[in-house]
C-alpha positions, -999 to +999 in steps of 0.1 A: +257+626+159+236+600+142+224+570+158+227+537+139+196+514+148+208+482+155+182+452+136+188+419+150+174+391+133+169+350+144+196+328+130+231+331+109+223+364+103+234+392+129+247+427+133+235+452+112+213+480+105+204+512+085+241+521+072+263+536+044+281+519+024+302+512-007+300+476-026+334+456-034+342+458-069+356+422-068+330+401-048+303+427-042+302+427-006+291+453+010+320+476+027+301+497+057+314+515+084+331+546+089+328+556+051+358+584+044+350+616+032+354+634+004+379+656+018+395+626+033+414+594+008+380+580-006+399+540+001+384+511+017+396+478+026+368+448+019+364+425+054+357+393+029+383+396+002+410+419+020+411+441-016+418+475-008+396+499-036+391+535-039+360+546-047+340+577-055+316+597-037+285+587-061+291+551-051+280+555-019+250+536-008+225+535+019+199+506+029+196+476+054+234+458+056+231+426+080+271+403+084+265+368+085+294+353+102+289+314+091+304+331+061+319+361+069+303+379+044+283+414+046+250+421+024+234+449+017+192+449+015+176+470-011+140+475-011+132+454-044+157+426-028+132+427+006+101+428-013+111+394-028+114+376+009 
């Protein structure tokens, strides 16, 4: 099994890491977790806007995902978006 390292950071921003994930097709959140498989319904259910979306295999993404809950929203980090900082 695959350990997920856990990156804490100082402030409004907490619990995340290195994870999977697949973004929301209505508010672009990211949707991590246990990500289904493709033998498995590929459906997910969005934390921030409660939509419930399939998806497909090639959407699935991997990169830094940090949940900030003063807005109960999850974002995904890409390497442009933390070259930026």
């Amino acid at each position: 099994m695959r350990r997920r390292r856990i990156v804490r950071q100082a402030g409004p921003v907490s619990r995340g890491g290195h994870m999977s994930y697949v973004p929301c097709p209505l508010c672009g959140d990211a949707v991590a977790g246990r990500i289904p498989q493709p033998l498995e319904e590929l459906k997910l259910t969005c934390v921030h806007c409660k939509l419930t979306f399939r998806f497909d295999s090639s959407e699935v993404c991997s990169g830094l995902v940090f949940y900030n809950p003063e807005t109960n929203r999850w974002k995904a980090h890409t390497l442009g978006s933390m070259l930026k900082i």
